[in-house]
Structure formats: C-alpha cells, structure tokens
NUKOLPA-961885 format. One record per atom (N, C-alpha, C): y, x, z; residue in three letters. Coordinates in steps of 0.2 Angstrom, whole numbers, plus 5000, padded with zeros to 4 digits. Atoms other than C-alpha are relative to their C-alpha. Layout:
# residues N
YXZALA/...
//
This chain:
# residues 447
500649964999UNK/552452445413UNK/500250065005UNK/499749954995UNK/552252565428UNK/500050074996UNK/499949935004UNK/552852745423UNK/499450045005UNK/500549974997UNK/551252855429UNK/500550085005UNK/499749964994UNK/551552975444UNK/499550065001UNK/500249934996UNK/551253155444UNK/500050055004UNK/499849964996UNK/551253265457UNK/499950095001UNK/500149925002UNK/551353455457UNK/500250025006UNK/499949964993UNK/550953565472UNK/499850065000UNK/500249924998UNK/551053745477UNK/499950015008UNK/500549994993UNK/549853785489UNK/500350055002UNK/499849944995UNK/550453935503UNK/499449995006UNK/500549984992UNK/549153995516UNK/500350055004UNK/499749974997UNK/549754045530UNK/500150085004UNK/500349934997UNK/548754185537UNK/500350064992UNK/499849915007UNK/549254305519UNK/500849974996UNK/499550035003UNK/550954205516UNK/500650065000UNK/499449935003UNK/551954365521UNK/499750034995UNK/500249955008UNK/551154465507UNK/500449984994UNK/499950055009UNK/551154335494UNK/500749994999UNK/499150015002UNK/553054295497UNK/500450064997UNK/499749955005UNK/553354465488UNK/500750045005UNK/499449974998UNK/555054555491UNK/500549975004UNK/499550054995UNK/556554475500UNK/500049945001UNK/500250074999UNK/555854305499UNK/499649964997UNK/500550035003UNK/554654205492UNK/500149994991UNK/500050045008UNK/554754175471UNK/499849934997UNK/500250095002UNK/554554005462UNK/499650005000UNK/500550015003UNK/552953945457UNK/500249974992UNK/499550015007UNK/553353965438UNK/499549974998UNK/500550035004UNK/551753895431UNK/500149935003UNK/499850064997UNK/552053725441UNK/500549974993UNK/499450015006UNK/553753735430UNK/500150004993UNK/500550015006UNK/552853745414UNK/499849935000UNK/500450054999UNK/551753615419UNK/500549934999UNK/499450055000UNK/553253505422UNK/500349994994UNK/499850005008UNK/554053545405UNK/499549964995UNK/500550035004UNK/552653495398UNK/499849954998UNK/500350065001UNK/552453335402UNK/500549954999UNK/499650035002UNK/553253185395UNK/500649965004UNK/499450054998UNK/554853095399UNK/499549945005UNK/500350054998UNK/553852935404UNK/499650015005UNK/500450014992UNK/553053005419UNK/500650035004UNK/499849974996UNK/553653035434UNK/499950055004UNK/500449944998UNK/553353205441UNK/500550015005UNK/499749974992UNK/553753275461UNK/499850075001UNK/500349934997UNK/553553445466UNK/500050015008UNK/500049954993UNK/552853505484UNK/499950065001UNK/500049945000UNK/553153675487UNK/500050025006UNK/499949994991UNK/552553745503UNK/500350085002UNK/499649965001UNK/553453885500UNK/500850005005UNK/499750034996UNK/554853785510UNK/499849945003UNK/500150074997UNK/554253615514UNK/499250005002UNK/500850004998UNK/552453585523UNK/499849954996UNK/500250065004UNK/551353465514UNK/499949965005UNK/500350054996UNK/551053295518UNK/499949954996UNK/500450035003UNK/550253155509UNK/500549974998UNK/499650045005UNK/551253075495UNK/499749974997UNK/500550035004UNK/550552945482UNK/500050024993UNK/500150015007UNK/550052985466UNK/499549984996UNK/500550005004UNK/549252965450UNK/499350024998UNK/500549945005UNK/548653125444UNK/500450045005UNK/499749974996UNK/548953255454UNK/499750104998UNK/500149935000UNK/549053455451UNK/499950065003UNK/499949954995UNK/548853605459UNK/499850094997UNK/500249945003UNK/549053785454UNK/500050075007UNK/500249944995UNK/548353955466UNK/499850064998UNK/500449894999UNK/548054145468UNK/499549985005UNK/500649974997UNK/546654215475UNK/500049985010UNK/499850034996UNK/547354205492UNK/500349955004UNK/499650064996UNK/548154035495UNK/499349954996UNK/500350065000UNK/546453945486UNK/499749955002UNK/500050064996UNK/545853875500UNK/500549955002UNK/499450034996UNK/547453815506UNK/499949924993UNK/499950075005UNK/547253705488UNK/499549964999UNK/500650045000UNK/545553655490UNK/500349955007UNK/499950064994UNK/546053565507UNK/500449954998UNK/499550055002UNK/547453495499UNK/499749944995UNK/500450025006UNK/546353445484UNK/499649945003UNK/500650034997UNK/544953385496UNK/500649915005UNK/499650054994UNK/546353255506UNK/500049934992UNK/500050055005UNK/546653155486UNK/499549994998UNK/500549995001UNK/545053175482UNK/499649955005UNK/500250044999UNK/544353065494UNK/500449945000UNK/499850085006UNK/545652935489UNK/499949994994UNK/500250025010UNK/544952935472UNK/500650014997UNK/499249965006UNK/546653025464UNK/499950064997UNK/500249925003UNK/546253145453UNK/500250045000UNK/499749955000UNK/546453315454UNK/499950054996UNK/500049965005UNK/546853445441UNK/500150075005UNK/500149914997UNK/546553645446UNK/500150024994UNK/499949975006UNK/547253765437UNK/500250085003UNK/499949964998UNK/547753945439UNK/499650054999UNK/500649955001UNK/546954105438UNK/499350025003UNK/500650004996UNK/545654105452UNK/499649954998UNK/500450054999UNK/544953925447UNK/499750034993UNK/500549985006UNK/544853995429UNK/499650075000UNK/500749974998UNK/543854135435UNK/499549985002UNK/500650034998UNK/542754025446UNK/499949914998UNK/499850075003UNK/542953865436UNK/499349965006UNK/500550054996UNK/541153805445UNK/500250015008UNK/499750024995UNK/541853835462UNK/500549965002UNK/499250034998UNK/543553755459UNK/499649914999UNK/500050075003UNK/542553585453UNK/499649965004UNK/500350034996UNK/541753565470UNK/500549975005UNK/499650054994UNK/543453505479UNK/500549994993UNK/499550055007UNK/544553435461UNK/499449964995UNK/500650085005UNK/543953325448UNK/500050044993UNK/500249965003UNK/544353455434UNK/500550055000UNK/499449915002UNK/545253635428UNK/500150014993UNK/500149975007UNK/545853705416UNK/500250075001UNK/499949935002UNK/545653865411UNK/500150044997UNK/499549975002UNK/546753995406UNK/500649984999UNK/499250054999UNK/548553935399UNK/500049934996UNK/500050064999UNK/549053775401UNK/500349984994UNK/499450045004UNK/550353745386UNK/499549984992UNK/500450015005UNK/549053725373UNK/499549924999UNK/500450054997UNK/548153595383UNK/500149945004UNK/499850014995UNK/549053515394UNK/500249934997UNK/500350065000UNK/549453345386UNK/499449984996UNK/500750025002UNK/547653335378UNK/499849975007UNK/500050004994UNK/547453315398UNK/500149945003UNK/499550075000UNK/548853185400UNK/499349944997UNK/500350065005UNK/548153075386UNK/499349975003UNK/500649994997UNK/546353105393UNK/500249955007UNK/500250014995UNK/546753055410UNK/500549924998UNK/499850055003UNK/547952905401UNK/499449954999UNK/500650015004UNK/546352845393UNK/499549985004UNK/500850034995UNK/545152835409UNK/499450064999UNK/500749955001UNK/544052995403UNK/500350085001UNK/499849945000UNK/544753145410UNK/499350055001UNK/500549955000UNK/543553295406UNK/499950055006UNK/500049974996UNK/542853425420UNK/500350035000UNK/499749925004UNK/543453575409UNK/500350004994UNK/499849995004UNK/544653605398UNK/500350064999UNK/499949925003UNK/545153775388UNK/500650004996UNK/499249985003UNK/547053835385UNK/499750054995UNK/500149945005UNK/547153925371UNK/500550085001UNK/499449974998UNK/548054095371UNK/500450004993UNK/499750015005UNK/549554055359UNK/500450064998UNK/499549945003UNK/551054165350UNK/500649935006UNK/499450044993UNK/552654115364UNK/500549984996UNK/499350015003UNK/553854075351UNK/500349965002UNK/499950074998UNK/553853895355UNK/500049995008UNK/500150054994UNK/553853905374UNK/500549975005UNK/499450045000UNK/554553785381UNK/500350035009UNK/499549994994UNK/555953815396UNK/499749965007UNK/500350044995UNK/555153795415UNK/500549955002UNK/499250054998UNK/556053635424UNK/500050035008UNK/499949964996UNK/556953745436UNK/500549965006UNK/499950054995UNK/557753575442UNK/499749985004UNK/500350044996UNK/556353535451UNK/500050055005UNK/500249954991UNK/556553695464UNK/500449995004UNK/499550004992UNK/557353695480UNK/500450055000UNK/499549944998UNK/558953755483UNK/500050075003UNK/500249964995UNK/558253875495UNK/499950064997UNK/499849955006UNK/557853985480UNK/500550064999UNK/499549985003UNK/558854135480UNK/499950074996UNK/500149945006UNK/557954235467UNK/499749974995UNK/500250045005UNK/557554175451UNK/499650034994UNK/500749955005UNK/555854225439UNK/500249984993UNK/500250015006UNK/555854235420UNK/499550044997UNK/500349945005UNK/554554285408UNK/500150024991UNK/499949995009UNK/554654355390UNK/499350024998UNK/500649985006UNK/552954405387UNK/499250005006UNK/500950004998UNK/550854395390UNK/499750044998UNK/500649945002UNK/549454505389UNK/500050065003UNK/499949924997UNK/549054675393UNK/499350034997UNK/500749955006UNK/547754805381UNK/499750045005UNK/500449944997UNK/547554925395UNK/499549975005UNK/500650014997UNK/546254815406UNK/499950085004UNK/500349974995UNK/546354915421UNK/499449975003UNK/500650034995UNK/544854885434UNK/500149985004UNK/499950064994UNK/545654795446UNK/500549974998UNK/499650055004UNK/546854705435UNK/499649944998UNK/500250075003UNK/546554515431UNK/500349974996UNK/500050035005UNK/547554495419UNK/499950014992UNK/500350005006UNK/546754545404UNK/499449974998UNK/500450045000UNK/545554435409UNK/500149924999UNK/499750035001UNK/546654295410UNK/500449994994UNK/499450015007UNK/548054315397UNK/499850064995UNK/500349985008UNK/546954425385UNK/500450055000UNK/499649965002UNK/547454585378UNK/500350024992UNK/499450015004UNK/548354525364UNK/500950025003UNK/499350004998UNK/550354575370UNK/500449954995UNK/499750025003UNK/551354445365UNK/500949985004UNK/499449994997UNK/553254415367UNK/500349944996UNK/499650055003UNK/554554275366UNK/500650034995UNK/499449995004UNK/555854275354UNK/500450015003UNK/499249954995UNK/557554405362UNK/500549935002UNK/499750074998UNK/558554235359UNK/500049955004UNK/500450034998UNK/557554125366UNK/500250025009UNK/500149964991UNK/557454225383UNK/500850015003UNK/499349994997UNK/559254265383UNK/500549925000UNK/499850084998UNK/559654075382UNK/499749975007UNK/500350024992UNK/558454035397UNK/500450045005UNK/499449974993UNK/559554165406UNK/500749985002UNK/499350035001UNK/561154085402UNK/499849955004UNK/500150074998UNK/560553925410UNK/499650025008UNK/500350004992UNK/559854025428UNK/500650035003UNK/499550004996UNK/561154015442UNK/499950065004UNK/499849954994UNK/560654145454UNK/499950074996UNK/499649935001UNK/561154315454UNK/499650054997UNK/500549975001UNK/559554395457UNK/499549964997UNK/500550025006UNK/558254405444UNK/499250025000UNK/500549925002UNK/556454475441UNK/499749954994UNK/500650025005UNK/555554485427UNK/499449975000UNK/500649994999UNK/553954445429UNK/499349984997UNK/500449985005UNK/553154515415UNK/499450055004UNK/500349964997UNK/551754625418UNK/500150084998UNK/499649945004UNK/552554765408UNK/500649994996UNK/499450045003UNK/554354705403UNK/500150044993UNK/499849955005UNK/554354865390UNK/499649974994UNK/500450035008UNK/552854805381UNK/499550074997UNK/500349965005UNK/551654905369UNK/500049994993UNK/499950005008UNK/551554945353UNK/500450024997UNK/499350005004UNK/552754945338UNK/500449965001UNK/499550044998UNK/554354865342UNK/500449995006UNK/499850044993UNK/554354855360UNK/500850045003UNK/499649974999UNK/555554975363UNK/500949944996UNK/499650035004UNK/556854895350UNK/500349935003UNK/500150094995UNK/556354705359UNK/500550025005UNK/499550014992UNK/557054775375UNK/500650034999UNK/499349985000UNK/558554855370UNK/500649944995UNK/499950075001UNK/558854695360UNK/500149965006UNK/500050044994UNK/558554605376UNK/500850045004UNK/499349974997UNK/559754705385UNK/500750024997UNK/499349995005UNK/561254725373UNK/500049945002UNK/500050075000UNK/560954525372UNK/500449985007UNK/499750044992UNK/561454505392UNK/500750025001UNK/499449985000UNK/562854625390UNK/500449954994UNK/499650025004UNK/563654565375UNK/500349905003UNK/500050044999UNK/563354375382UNK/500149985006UNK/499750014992UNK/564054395400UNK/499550005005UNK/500350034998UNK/562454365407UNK/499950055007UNK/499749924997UNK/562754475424UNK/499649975006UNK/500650004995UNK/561154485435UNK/499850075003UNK/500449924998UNK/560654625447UNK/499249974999UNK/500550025001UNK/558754615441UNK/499550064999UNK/500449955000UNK/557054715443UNK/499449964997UNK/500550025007UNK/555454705433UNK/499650055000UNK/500649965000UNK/553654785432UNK/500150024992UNK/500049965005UNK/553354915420UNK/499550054999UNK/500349934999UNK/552355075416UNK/500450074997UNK/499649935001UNK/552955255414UNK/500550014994UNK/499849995008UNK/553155235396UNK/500849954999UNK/499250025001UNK/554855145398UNK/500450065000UNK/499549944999UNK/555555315402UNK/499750044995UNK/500249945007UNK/554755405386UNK/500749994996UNK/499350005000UNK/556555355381UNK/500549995001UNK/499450014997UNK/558055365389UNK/500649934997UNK/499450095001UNK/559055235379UNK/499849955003UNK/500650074997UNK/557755115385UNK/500549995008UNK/499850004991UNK/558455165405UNK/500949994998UNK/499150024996UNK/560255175402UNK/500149934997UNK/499850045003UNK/560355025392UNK/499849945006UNK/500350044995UNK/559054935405UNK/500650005006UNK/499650004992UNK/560454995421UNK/500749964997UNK/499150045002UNK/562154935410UNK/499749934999UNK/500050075000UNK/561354755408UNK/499849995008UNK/499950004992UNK/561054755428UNK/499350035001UNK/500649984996UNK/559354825432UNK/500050055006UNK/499849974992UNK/559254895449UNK/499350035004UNK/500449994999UNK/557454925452UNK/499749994995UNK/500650025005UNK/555754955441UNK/499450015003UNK/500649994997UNK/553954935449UNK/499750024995UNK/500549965004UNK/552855055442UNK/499450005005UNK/500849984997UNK/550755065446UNK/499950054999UNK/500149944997UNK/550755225454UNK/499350005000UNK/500850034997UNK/549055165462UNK/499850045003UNK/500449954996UNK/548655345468UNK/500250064999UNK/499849955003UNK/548955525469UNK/499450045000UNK/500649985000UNK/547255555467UNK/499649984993UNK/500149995007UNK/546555605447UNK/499449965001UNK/500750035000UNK/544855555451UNK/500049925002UNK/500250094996UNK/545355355458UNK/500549994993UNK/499850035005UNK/546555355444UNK/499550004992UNK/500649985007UNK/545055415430UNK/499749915002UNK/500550064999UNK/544055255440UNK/500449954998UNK/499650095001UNK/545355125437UNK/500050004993UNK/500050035007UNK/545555165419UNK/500949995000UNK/499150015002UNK/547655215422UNK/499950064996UNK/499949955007UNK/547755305405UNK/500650025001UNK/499649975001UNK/549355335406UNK/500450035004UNK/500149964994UNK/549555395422UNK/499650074999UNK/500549945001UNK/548155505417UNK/500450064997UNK/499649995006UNK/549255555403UNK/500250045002UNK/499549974997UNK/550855605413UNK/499850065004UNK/500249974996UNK/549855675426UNK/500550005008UNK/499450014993UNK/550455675445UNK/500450035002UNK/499649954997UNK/551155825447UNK/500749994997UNK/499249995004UNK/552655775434UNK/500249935001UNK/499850094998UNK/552955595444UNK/500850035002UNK/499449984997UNK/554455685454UNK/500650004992UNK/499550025005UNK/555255715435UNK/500249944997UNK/499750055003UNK/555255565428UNK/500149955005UNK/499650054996UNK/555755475445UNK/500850044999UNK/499449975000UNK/557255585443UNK/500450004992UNK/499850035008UNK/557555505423UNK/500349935004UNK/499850074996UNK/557555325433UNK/500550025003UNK/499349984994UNK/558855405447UNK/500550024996UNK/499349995004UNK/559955455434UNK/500449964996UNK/499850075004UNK/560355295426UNK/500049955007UNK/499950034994UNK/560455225444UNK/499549955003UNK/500750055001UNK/558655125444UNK/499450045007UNK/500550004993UNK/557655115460UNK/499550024996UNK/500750015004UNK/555855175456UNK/499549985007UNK/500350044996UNK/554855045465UNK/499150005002UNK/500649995000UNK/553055115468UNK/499449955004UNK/500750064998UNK/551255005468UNK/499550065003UNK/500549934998UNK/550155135480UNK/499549955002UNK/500650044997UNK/548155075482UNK/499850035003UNK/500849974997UNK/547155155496UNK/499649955001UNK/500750065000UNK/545355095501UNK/499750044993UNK/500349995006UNK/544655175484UNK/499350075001UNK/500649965001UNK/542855255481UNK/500150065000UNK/499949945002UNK/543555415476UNK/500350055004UNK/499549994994UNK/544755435492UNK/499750055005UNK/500349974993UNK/544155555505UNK/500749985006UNK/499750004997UNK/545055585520UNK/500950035001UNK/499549955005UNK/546355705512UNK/500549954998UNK/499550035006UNK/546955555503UNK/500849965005UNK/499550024994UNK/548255475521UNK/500550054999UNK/499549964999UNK/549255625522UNK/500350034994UNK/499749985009UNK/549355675502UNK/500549944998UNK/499550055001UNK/550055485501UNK/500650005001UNK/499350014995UNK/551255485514UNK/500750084999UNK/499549955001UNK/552155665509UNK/500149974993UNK/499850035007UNK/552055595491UNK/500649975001UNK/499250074997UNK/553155425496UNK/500450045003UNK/499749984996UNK/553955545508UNK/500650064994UNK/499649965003UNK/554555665496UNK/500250024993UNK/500050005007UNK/554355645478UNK/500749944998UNK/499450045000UNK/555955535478UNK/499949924997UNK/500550085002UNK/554955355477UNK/500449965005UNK/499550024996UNK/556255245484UNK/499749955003UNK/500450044997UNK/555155085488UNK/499050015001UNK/500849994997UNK/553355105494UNK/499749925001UNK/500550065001UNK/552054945490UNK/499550055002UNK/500749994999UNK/550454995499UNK/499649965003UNK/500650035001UNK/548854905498UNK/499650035000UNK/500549975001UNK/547254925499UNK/499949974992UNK/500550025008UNK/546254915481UNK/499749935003UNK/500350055000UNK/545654725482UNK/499449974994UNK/500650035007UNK/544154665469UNK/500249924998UNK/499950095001UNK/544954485464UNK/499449994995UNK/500650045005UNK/543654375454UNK/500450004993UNK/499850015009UNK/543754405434UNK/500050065001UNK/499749895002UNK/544154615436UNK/499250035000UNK/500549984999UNK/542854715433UNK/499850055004UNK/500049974994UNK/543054795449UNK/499649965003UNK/500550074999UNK/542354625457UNK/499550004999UNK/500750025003UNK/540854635446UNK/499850045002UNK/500149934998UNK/540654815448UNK/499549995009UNK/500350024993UNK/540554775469UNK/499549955001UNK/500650074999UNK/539554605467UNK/499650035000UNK/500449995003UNK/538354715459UNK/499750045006UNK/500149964994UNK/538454825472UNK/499850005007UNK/500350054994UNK/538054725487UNK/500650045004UNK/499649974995UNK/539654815494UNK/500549985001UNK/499450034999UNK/540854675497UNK/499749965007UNK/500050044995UNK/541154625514UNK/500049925004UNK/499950064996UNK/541854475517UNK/499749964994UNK/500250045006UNK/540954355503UNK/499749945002UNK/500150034996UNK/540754195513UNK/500449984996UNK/499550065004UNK/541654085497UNK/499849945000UNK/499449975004UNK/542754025498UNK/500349985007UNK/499949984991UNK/543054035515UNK/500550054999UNK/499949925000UNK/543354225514UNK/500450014996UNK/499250015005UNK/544554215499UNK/500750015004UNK/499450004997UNK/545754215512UNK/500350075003UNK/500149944998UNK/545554385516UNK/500250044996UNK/500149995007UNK/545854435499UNK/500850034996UNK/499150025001UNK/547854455500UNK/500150095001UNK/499749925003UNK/547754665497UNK/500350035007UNK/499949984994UNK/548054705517UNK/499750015004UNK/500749994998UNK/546354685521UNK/499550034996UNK/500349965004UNK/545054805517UNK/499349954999UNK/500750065000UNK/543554685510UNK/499250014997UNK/500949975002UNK/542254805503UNK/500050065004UNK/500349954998UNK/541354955508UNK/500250054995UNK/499949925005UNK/542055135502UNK/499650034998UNK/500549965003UNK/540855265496UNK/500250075005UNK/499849934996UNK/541755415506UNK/500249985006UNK/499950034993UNK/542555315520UNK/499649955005UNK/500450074997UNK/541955195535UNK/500749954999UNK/499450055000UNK/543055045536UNK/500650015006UNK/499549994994UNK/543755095553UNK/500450054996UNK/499749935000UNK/544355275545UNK/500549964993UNK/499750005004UNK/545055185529UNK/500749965006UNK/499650044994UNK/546155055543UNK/500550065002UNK/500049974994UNK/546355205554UNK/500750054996UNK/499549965005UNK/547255305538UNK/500549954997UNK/499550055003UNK/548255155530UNK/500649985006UNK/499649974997UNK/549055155546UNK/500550045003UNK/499949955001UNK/549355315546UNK/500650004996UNK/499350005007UNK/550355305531UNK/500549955003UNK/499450055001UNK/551355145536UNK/500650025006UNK/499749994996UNK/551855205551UNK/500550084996UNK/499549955000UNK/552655365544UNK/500449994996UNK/499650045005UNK/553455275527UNK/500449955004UNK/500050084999UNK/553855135538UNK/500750005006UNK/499550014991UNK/554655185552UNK/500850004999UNK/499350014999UNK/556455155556UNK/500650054999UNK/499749965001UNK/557055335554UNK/499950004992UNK/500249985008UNK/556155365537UNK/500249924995UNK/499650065006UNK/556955175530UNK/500750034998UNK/499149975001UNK/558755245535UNK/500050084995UNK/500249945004UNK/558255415527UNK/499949994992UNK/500450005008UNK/557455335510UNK/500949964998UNK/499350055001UNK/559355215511UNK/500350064997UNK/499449975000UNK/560555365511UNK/499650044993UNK/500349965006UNK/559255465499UNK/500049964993UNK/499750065008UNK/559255315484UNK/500750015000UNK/499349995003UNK/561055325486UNK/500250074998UNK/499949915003UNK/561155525484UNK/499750004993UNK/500449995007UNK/559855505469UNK/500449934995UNK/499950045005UNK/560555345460UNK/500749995000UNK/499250015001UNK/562455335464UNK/500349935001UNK/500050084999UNK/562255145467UNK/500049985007UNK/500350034996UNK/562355045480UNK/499649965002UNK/500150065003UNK/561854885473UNK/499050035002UNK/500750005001UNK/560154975471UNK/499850035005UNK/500249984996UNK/559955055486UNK/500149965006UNK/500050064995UNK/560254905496UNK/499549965000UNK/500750045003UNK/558954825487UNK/499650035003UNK/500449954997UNK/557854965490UNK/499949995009UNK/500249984993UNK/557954985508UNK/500049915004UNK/500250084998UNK/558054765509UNK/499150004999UNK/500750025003UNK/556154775501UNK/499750045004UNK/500349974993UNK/555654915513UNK/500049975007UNK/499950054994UNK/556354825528UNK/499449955000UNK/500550045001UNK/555254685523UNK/499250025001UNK/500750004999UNK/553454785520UNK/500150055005UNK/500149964994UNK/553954875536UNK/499849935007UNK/500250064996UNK/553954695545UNK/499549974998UNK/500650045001UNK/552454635537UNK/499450045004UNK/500749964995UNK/551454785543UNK/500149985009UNK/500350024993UNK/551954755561UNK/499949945003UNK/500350064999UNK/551454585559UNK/499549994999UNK/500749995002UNK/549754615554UNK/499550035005UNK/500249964992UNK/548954625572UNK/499550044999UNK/500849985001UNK/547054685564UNK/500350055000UNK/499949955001UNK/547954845560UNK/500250055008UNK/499749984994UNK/548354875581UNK/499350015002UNK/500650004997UNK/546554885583UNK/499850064996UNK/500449965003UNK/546255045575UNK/500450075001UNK/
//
C-alpha cells in the first residue's frame, strides 16, 4: 500500500523577509516541527522552508502550510498552485485563525488555534475522503508535548528555538497572542524541556516563550529549576529569551539566568511615553514607571545580561516630542539593543478592532495589503501625527541609534556595563542587523 505524502511549507515573503528573519538569521519554523511530530510513522512528510530554498512544485498528498501576518500571501499563492491540482490544502497559524473565512478562499481547510489536539483527527479525516473546512485545536496543559522533528531543518540553521510555555493574562492591545494561546499560562514540565535541550546541537538558543519568567505562583521557582537543570546537566548554550520587568523583581532569578548562559533579555519597553503605555494596557510598565527603566537595566548589567529593548512609535498618544525623547532614551539609559517599530494593528488584537471601527487603517486592500503589515510600515492614521511626520520621526530615531558611531559606542558601553563579551557581541551583532534593515528600507529615503 502507498504510504500517503505530506508536505509541510514555510512560506517567506520577500518584500518584509528582513524584518521577519528576526536577529542574526532567520529562526525555524517550530510549529511546522510540531506538525511533523505529530503525524504518524506511516506517512511520508517533506519540509520546504523558503527560509533557505525557494519553492517549487513538489508532489503531494495533503499538503500543509503554516504563516504570520506578513508572509500570508506568500502562502496563499503557494496554496492557490496545489489547489488547482486538486491536492488539498491545510492552513494553519495564527493569522488564518484570526481570519479563518479569508484563509478558506485559497486552501481547502484551517485549523484554528493549536494544532496538537487536532491534528490527527485531520489525518484520519482526510485518510477517510471527508476533510472538514474547520477544525478547533484545543488549548491543552503542555505536559505531554511532544518533541518538534528538528531533523527535518536545514543545516543552514545556526540558532536553534525552544519553547516551555503558552499564554499570556496580560492581553495587551496589540498583542495577538491572548487571542491565540489564551490567557491561561501554561508550562512544560522543567525536565521535559531540559531533555529537549540536551538533544539540540547549536550553540545559540532563544526561547521563545513570550515571557520565559511566567506569571503567577511558581514561576519564579520553574525558572530557577530550569536554570540549575542546564548547569548541573552540562547543557552550555549562549541563549536569550523575551520577558517582562518582573524577571528582575528578584535577583536570584538574573544571576542564575547568566550562570546557565543567558546573554540577552528582550523586554516590551514599547514606549517612554505614560499616556501610549496606559493605551496599550502595559500594567507593568505602568507599575515601574519610566523614569526607574535606567535602574533596573543596571540589575540586568550586573549579572552581565544585555537588555534588549521592544520600542513602538506610530501611537495615538505620540506628539512630536515623542522622536527625540526616544532616541536620548536608547541613547542614554544604558539599553544595549534597540527593536523599533511602528505599533502595527495585526488581525485578532484589539488594536485592529479598535482601527477597523475607526475607519483609520490605511492599507486594507486584503489580503493584498497584509504585506505591508511587517511593523516597518506605518499602516494606520495617528491621531496627533500625519504619516509623513511619523516616517519623518522614525527616521530620525534610526538614524541617530543606528548610526555607525553610536553601534561602536553601544559595543564598548555593554562591555563597560556587563563585563562580557559574549553579550556584548551579541549585542552590537543584532544592532548591526536592524541598522541594515533600515537602510534597506528605501520608502524611508522619501521622507
């Protein structure tokens, strides 16, 4: 009997592929690697990652495809090429499950939310001759999940993603995933995750959790468990990982995280402006307050841990004040890596709704326009700004963060603050990077 053939593709669009590729190189597609775990021995599964290889028309069965926000056209096209050979197509990911009825006019069905609940109910289904339009992941407890197949990536690979946990309670307003993975916080068993570590070869690591600390009771104890675990078990990774302030409400938490190798933490700064952060709904930020961001980067710096800052301009709240308050911020609050973006409205957040309702979103020609949508481009109308003025400002900022003096300046300065190399190499490698993305970005030389 033939063994059935599935095919698994990560979509990359070109025009937003430096963004998406993240820090010194592009990350797997983990949810693909899931998907593959999941299905049985008896089929044959391929992965095309255009990540490194272009796509080109292979034969299959059944065929997969998982996207963000900006590379989903890139999957519709691909969708729409099997799709006229009558080869089914499953859509999956976080944008199709926001717009399940848009995804199911170039695939044959979605599923929406996470896949490991659902995924051979799917199989067997489409085994059977009656694959359903829509099917519904449940969101489960991680205890059981299962190991992604990290054989199927490409050598090419020289950073490698794990995650330990789902959810998020705080439902920011332009956050998607409490829309997606719910605001249940759940976490894999310490063991579990320190065995998948044991079993990944490259050096570099990132978590990518959406807060590695966690909330609640326990989470503290979790991560210092996780971190003992990699010491004691040899596992010797330089690795960085998103987080919120509240990792440094106790210090055991930092040095423990630098002696198992952490090297960098991204934190959602988002702004130094009280009024955009009240609008987003960052409580804990709110909390802190901005004016005491310099102390607690100087907790990180002392355990020798980059502090990797997420900055949004583009926001309601923003006058013109807000360019030059940023750029001394990054410049002198001792913030080793600078992310700046514009605030994007992705579909599912209730920023999106908010605009839709608004009649103040620019580019809305879906799904077309979705391509636009990659945090570089500004896609709605401000309330205080014109768009030319926010452009005109964002620049502003990149060029002074950015520039070739002020990298070598932030290099020698991480080194003076953290005492590391390691992390200050890092550091000014990831700077380098969104220093080349911006002067690739030609719309920005129009302004």
């Amino acid at each position: 009997m033939k063994r059935p053939r599935l095919l698994l593709i990560n979509p990359v669009d070109k025009f937003s592929a430096g963004f998406s590729n993240g820090a010194m190189t592009c990350y797997p597609p983990l949810g693909l690697l899931y998907v593959a775990a999941l299905t049985p021995r008896n089929w044959d599964i391929e992965l095309i990652d255009e990540n490194f290889e272009e796509f080109k028309f292979r034969n299959a069965d059944l065929v997969g495809i998982s996207s963000m926000t900006p590379s989903i056209n890139r999957a519709y096209e691909i969708a729409g090429i099997y799709k006229k050979r009558g080869i089914p197509v499953v859509l999956g990911g976080v944008h199709v499950s926001m717009l399940p009825a848009e995804a199911l006019n170039y695939g044959d069905t979605v599923v929406i939310g996470e896949v490991e609940s659902i995924w051979k109910v799917v199989l067997d289904d489409y085994l059977k001759g009656y694959l359903l339009k829509i099917y519904y992941g449940e969101k489960r407890d991680l205890d059981n999940l299962v190991e992604p197949r990290r054989d199927m990536l490409s050598n090419n690979y020289n950073i490698a993603t794990i995650q330990t946990s789902r959810g998020c309670p705080m439902n920011c307003e332009f956050c998607s995933v409490t829309s997606f993975n719910g605001g249940w916080f759940r976490q894999r068993p310490v063991e579990a995750v320190l065995d998948e570590l044991e079993g990944i070869s490259q050096r570099l690591l990132f978590f990518v959790d959406d807060n590695l600390l966690g909330h609640g009771g326990g989470s503290k104890d979790r991560a210092l468990k996780l971190f003992d675990g990699m010491i004691k078990r040899g596992i010797k990774k330089y690795w960085w990982a998103q987080s919120s302030f509240n990792i440094a409400d106790d210090e055991e938490v930092l040095k423990w995280a630098a002696r198992s190798g952490c090297k960098a933490l991204f934190i959602g700064i988002e702004s130094v402006n009280t009024e955009t952060l009240r609008l987003m709904n960052k409580g804990i930020n709110l909390k802190i307050g901005v004016d005491n961001y310099k102390s607690l980067f100087r907790k990180f710096h002392k355990y020798g841990i980059a502090v990797w800052g997420g900055i949004l301009l583009g926001n309601d709240t923003d006058g013109q004040e807000i360019f030059k308050e940023t750029a001394e911020f990054i410049i002198d609050s001792g913030l080793d890596i600078a992310q700046i973006t514009f605030a994007t409205p992705l579909p599912g957040t209730r920023f999106y709704d908010r605009l839709s309702r608004e009649n103040r979103i620019i580019f809305r020609n879906y799904p077309e326009d979705w391509r636009h949508y990659f945090f570089q481009k500004l896609v709605y109308e401000t309330k205080r700004l014109s768009v030319e003025e926010n452009y005109r400002g964002m620049r502003y900022v990149k060029e002074k963060v950015y520039s070739p003096f002020m990298l070598k300046r932030k290099f020698f300065r991480t080194f003076f603050q953290t005492r590391k190399l390691t992390s200050s190499i890092l550091a000014y490698k990831i700077n380098k990077v969104y220093q080349q993305l911006f002067y690739s970005y030609d719309y920005y030389k129009n302004y």
